[in-house]
N, C-alpha and C positions, 0 to 999 in steps of 0.2 A: 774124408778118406785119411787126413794126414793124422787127425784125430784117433781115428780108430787104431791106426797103427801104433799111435804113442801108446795108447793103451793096454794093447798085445804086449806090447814090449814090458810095459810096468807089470802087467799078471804075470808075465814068464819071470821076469827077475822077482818077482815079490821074495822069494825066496831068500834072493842073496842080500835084503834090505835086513838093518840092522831091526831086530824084533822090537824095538822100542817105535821104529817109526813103521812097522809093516801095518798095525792098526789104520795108524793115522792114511798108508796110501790107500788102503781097503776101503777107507771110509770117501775117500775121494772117489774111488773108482764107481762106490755107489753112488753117489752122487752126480758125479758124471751121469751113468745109464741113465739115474731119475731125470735128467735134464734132458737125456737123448729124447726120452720115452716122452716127454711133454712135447719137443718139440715135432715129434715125428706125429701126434695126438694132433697138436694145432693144426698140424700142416693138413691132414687130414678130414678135420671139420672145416679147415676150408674149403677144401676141393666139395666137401658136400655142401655149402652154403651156395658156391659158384654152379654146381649144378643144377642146385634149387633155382639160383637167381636164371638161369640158362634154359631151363624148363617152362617157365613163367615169364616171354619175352614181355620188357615194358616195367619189370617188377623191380623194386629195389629197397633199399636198409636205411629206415630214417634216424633220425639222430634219438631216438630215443631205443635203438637196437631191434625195432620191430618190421619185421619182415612183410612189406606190402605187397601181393601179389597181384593185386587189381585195384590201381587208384581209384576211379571211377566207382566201382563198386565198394569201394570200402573192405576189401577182403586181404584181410594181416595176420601173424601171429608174432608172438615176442620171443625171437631166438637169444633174447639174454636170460631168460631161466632154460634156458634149454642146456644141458649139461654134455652132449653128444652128440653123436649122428645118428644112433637109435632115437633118440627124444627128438630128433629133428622130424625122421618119418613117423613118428608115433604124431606130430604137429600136423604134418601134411593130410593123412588120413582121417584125424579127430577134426583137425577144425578148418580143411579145405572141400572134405566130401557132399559140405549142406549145400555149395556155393555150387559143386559143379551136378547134384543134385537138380535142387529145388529151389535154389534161390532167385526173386526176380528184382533186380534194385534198380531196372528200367521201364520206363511206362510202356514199348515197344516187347512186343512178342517177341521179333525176329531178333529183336539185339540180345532180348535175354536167351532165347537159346542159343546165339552166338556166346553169351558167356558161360554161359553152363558147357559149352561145347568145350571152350578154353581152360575152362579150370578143368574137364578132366583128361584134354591134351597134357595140361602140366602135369597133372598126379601121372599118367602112365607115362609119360616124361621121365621121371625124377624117379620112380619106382621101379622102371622098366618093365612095365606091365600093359597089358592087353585088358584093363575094367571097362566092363559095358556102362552102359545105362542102369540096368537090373542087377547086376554087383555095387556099381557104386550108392544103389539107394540101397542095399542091405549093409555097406559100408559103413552108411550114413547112423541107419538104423540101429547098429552096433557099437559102435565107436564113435558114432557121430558127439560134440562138444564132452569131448574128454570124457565119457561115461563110464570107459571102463580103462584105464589105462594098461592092468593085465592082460585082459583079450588082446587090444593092440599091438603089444608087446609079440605074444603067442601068433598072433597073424603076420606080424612080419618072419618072424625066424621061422617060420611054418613054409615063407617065399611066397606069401599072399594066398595059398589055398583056402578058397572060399567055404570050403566044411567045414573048416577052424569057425567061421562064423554062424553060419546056416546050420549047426548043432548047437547054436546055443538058445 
C-alpha cells in the first residue's frame, strides 16, 4: 500500500522533475509495475498449485517439480514446464483424464474404480466442474496425453462446453 502511494506521488510530480532525470524515474516506475506484475503472476500460480494440491488429497510436489497426484498409482505431471495456470489445466485434463477414465494400476476391481472415481473427484475439484463418466472418456479421447494442445486450450475458455469437443 505504502508502495503504491509512493508511486502516485512520483507520477503526479513527474512533472516537476528536472527533464534530465524524468527518464530516468519513468524508467523505474516501469519497472516497478514489471515487478508488481510478476509478483501478483507468482502469487497467483500459486494459489492455483494449492488448489490443485487441495483437489487431489494425499498429492504433493517432489523435488524434481513434478506434481504427483496418486502415489500409489503413479499418476504425475511436471508443473516446472508448465508456464501458468492455463498450462496447468490444460495438464490436468491432458494427462489426468486416462487415470480417472480407464486406467487400472490395481489387481482389485473395486480399488480401481475407487481411483478412477478419485481422480475425477479431483478434475471437478479443481475445474469446478460437474464431468461424468461419458464426458470424461470423450475428454480423454480428445485431449487425452497432450494430443491436441489447441482444442484444450479452446475447451477451457469455452468453461468446458462439451461441443467444443463432441464437434470435433
Amino acid at each position: 500500500m505504502r508502495a503504491r502511494k509512493t508511486r502516485e506521488r512520483l507520477r503526479e510530480s513527474i512533472g516537476r522533475i528536472h527533464h534530465a532525470d524524468r527518464e530516468i524515474v519513468a524508467e523505474c516506475l516501469a519497472e516497478i509495475d514489471k515487478l508488481e506484475n510478476l509478483a501478483e503472476k507468482s502469487i497467483s500460480e500459486d494459489s492455483v498449485v494449492l488448489k490443485l494440491m487441495e483437489s487431489f488429497p494425499g498429492s504433493f510436489i517432489n523435488h524434481h517439480g513434478e506434481f504427483i497426484a496418486h502415489k500409489e498409482a503413479n499418476t504425475y505431471f511436471n508443473l516446472r514446464n508448465c508456464s501458468g495456470s492455463l498450462e496447468i489445466h490444460c495438464k490436468v485434463l491432458e494427462r489426468i483424464s486416462r487415470p480417472a477414465f480407464k486406467e487400472q494400476p490395481f489387481r482389485s476391481k473395486t480399488k480401481n474404480r475407487a481411483f478412477n472415481d478419485f481422480m475425477l473427484r479431483g478434475i471437478n475439484n479443481f475445474l469446478g466442474t460437474k464431468f461424468d463418466e461419458t464426458d470424461i472418456e470423450t475428454i480423454y479421447q480428445e485431449l487425452g496425453n497432450e494430443v491436441d494442445r489447441n482444442l484444450s486450450i479452446k475447451f477451457i475458455e469455452s468453461h468446458y462446453d462439451m461441443a467444443v469437443l463432441e464437434g470435433e
